[in-house]
C-alpha positions in Angstrom: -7.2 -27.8 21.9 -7.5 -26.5 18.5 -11.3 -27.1 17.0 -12.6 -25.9 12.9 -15.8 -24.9 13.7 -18.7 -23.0 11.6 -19.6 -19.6 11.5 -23.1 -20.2 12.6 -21.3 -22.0 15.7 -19.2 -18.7 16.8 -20.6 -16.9 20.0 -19.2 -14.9 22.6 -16.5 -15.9 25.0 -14.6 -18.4 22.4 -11.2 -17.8 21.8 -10.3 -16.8 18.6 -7.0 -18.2 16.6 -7.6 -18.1 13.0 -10.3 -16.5 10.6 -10.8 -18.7 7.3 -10.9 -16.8 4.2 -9.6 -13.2 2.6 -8.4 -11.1 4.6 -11.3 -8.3 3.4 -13.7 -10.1 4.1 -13.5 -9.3 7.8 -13.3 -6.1 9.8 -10.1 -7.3 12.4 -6.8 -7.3 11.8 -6.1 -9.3 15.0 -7.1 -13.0 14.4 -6.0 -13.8 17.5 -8.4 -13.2 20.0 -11.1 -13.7 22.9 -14.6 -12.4 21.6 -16.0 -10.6 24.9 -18.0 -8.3 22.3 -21.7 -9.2 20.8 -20.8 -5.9 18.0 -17.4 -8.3 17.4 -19.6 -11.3 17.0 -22.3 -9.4 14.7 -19.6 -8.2 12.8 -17.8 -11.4 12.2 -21.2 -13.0 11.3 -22.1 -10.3 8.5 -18.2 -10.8 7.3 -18.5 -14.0 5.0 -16.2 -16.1 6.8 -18.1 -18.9 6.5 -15.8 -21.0 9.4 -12.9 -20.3 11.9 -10.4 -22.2 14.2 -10.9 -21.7 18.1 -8.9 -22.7 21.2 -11.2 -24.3 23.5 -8.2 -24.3 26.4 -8.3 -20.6 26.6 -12.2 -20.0 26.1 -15.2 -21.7 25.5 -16.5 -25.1 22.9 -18.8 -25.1 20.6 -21.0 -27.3 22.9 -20.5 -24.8 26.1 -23.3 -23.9 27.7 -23.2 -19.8 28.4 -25.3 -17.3 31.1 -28.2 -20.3 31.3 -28.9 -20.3 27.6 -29.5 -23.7 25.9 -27.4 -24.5 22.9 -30.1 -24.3 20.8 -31.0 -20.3 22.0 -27.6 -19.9 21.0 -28.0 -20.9 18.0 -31.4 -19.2 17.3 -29.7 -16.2 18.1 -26.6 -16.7 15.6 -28.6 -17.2 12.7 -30.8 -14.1 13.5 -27.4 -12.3 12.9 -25.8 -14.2 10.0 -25.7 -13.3 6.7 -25.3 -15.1 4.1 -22.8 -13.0 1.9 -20.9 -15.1 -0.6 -17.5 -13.6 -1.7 -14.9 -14.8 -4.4 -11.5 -14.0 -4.9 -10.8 -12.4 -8.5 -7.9 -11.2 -10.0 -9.3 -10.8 -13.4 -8.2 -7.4 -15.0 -10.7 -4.7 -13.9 -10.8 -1.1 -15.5 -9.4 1.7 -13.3 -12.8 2.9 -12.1 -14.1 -0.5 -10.9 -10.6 -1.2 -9.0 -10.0 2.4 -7.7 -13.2 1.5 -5.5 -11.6 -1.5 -4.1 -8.4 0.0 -3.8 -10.1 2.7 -1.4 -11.4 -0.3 0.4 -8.4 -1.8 1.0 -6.3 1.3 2.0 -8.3 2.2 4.1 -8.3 -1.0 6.1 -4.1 -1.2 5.2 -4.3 2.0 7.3 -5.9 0.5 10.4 -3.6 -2.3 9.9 -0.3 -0.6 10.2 -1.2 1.6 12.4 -1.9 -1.9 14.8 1.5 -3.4 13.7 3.5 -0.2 14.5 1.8 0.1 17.9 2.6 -3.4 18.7 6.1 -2.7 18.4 5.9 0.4 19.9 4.4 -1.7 22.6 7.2 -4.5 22.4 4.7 -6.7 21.4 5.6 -9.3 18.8 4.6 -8.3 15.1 1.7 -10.9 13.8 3.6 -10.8 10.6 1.1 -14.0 9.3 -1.9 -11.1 9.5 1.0 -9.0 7.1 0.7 -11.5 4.7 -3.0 -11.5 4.2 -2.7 -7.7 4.1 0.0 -7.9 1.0 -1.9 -10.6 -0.7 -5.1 -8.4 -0.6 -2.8 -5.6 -2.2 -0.9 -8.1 -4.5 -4.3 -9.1 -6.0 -5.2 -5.3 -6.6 -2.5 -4.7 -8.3 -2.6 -7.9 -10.3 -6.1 -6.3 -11.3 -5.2 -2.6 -11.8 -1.9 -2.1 -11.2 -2.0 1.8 -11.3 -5.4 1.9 -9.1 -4.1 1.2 -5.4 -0.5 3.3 -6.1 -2.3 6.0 -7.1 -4.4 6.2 -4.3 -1.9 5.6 -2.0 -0.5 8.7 -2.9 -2.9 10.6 -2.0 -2.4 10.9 1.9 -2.0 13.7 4.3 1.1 14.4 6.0 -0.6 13.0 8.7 -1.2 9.5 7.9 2.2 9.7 5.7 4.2 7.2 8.1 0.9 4.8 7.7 0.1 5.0 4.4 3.6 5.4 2.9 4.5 1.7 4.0 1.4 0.6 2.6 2.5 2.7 -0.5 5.9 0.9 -0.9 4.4 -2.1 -0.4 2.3 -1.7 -3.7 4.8 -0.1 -5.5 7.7 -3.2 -4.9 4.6 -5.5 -6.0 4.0 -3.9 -9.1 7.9 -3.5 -10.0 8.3 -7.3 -8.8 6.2 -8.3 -11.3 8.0 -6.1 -13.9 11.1 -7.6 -13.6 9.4 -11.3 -13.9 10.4 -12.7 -10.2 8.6 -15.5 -9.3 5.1 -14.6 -7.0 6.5 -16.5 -4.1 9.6 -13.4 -4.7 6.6 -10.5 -5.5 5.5 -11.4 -1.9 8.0 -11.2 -0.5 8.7 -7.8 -1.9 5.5 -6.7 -0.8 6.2 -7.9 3.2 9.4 -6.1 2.5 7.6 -2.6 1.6 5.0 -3.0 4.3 7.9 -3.3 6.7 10.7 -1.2 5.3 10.0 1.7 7.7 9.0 -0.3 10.5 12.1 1.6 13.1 10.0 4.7 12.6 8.9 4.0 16.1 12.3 5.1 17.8 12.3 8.2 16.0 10.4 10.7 17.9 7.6 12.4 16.4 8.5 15.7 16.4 12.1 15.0 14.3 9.6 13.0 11.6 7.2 15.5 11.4 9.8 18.8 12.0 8.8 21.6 8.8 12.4 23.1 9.0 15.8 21.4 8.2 16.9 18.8 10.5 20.1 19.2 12.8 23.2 16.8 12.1 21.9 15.0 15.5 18.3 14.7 14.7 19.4 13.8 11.3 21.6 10.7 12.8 18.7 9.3 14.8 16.2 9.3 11.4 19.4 7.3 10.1 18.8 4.7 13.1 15.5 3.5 12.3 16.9 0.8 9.2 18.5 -0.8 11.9 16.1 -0.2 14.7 13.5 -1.9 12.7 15.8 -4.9 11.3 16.5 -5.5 15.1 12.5 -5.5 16.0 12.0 -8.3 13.4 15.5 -9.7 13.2 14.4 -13.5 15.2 10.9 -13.6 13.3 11.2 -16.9 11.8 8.2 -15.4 9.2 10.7 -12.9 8.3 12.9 -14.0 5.7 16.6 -12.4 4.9 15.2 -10.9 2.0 12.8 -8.8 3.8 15.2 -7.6 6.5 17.8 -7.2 4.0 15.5 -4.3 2.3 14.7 -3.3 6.0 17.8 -2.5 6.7 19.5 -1.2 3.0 16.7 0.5 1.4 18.6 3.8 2.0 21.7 2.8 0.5 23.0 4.1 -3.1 24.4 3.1 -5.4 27.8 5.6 -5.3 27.9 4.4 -1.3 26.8 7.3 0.1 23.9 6.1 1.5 23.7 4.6 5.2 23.7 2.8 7.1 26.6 0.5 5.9 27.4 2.8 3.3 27.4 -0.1 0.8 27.6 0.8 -3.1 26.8 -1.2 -6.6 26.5 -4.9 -6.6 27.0 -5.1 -2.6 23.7 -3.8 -2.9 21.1 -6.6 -3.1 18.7 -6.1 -6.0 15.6 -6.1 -3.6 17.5 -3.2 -1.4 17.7 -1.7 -5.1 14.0 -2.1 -5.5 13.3 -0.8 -2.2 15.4 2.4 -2.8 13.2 3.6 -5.7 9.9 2.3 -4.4 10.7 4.3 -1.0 11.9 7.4 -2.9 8.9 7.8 -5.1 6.6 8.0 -2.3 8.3 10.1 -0.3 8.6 13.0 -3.3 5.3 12.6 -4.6 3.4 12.9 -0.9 2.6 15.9 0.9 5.0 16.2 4.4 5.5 18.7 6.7 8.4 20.6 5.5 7.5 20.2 1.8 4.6 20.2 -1.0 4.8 16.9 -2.8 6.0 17.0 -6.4 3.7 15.6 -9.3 4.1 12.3 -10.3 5.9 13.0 -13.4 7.7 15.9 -12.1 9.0 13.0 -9.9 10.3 10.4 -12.3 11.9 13.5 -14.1 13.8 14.4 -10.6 14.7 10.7 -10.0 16.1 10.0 -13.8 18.4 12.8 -12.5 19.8 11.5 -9.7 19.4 7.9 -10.9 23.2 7.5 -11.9 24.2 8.3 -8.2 21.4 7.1 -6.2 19.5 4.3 -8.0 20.5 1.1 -10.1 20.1 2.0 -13.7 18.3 -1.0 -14.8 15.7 -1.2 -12.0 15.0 2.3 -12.4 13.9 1.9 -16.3 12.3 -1.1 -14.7 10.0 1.0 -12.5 9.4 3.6 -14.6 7.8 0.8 -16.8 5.6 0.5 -13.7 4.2 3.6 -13.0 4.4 5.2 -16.9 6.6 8.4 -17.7 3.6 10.2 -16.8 1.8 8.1 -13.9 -2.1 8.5 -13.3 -2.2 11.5 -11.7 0.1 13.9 -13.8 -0.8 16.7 -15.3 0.3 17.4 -18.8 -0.1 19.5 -21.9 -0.8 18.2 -25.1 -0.5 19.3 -29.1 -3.6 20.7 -29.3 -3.2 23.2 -26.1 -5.5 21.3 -23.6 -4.5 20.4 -20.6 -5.3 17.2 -19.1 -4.9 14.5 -16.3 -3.3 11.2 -17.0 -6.2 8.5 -15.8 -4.8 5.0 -16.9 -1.6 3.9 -18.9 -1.6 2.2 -21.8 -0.8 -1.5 -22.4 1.1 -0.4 -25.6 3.3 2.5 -24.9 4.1 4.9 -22.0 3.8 7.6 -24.5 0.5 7.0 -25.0 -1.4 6.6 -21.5 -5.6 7.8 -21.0 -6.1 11.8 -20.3 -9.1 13.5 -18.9 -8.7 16.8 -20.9 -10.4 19.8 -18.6 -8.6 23.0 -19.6 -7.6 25.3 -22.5 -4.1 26.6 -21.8 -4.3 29.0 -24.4 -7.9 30.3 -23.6 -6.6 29.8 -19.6 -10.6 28.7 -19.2 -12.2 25.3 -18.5 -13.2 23.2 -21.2 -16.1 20.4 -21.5 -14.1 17.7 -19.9 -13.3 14.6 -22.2 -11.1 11.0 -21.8 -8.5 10.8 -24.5 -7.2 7.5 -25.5 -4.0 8.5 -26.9 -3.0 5.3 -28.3 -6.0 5.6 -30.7 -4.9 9.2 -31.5 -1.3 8.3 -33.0 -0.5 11.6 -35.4 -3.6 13.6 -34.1 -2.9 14.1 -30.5 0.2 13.7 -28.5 1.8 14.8 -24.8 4.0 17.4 -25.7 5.3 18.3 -21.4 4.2 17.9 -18.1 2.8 21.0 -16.2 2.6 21.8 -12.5 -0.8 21.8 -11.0 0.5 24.7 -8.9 1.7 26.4 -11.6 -1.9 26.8 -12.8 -3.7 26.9 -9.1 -5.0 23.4 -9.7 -5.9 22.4 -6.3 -8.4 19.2 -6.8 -7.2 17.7 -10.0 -6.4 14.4 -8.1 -10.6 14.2 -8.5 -10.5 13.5 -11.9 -9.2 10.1 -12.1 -9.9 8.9 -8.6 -13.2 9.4 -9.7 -13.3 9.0 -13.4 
């Protein structure tokens, strides 16, 4: 039977089904599950979950006696441990500092999260897509506070952590462009599932082809082309999977001239969420460090993609997401009038021409200079971008510091 009990009520050998409240404001990604440890039980008392839903046929009720302990030693014992932490939801605009600390919060536990949902279906174990959802509304609400916070820092992963962190990195990235293009939030949603998930068949690709540094073989080549389809068929009788989200699954590779795989489909066979996906997935992929290749910069990327765009990508989303992430996302290193060089730290509401730079260097001195924010859309006829510049170009190695932690 299926009880709602409170948090001061939890104790050790209940059965688990549902946690009530945000998704952050409890350390497990599983909320199915039997609570065998007291660090568990500590944990999910400090949390803020303030109640849950058990199954008293598969452990114990709330009025169980357990080892020879009265129920009022029990609950002695609970309240020594609970803490009363109030939390509230917000999606009130934040500046970039205050959300690129939450953002680190939440990729970090994103991490842990996919990392669980690719090793259950590694495992053959089914996918507990409703513990998805929380994760993408906790990203949705970022991004609905910051938009450029959580996509930044996403980008910044090793090659390592890339198959991990890239899905949670698409996910953002389709919620933020969702929103661009005015879909409904029930639709921005679904987008974000559909980025969490979009690589999901990366588990029948070995290893060693994802990770190889050199070129890959036409063979190892057609395997990495099975995985759209490996992952459509992991999820493809989910009834919490919708055919928009398996659609991107298994067309996010496609292009627009049909040279894509792995139906080869082209223009308006292509669905526009497939469309979305493309760009979201390609962005990541060239911005992020990976075995066989540096990551570009972020604007040296939307400069690579706006050439390739006729071939590859649908015009109009493409304008759509550079809209998103700025001509020169947070992150890019550019050059303005004056000969400083500087890092691009938020985008304006105004223009993209006009975004927030941390200026640090004199390119014509070539020597460090007292580092300062700019507001350029406050400096209109004083101080403009006049190019981007590559951070390796000038041996830049930490810049990525100076608006992660502006």
């Amino acid at each position: 039977m299926l009880k709602r009990i409170a948090a001061k009520d939890i104790r050790m050998g209940m059965f688990i089904t549902e946690l009530c409240g945000s998704w952050m404001e409890h350390p497990f990604f599983k909320t199915k599950f039997l609570l065998e440890d007291s660090q568990d039980l500590e944990s999910l008392l400090k949390s803020g979950i303030k109640e849950v839903w058990i199954n008293t046929e598969k452990g114990l009720d709330a009025d169980e006696i357990v080892q020879g302990k009265t129920l009022s030693d029990i609950e002695l014992e609970t309240e020594a441990m609970l803490h009363d932490v109030v939390r509230t939801k917000s999606t009130e605009k934040t500046s970039m500092a205050v959300e690129v600390k939450n953002a680190q919060k939440i990729c970090a536990r994103a991490k842990e999260a996919v990392i669980i949902m690719f090793n259950d279906a590694r495992m053959g174990r089914a996918i507990e897509v409703e513990n998805a959802q929380l994760l993408v509304e906790e990203i949705a609400d970022s991004v609905l506070r910051q938009p450029h916070a959580l996509i930044s820092l996403a980008r910044l992963k090793n090659s390592d952590e890339y198959t991990y962190m890239h899905s949670v990195a698409v996910c953002a990235l389709m919620i933020a462009l969702a929103r661009q293009l005015n879909l409904d939030e029930e639709l921005v949603r679904e987008a974000g599932l559909a980025g969490l998930m979009h690589d999901l068949g990366k588990i029948g690709v070995a290893n060693k082809i994802l990770n190889k540094p050199g070129k890959l073989t036409d063979d190892e080549f057609n395997v990495v082309k099975s995985h759209p389809q490996i992952g459509a068929s992991i999820l493809m009788n989910n009834p919490l999977v919708s055919a928009l989200v398996l659609d991107v699954i298994l067309h996010h590779h496609e292009k627009m001239d049909g040279s894509g795989y792995p139906h080869r489909l082209s223009g308006e066979n292509i669905s526009v969420f497939a469309k979305m996906g493309a760009v979201c997935d390609v962005y990541d992929a060239i911005t992020s460090n990976r075995p066989y290749k540096k990551g570009w910069s972020p604007a040296e990327s939307i400069r690579k993609m706006a050439e390739w765009s006729k071939g590859h990508f649908d015009e109009a989303i493409f304008q759509a997401f550079v809209k998103t992430v700025g001509i020169y996302p947070t992150g890019s290193l550019v050059r303005l009038e004056s000969g400083r060089l500087g890092v691009v730290t938020e985008q304006s509401e105004t223009s993209l021409l006009t975004p927030q730079v941390k200026v640090f260097f004199s390119a014509k001195l070539k020597t460090p200079i007292l580092q300062e924010t700019l507001d350029l859309s406050k400096l209109i006829g004083k101080e403009k971008i006049i190019g981007r510049e590559s951070p390796d170009d000038w041996g830049f190695r930490n810049i990525e510091e100076l608006w992660s932690a502006h």
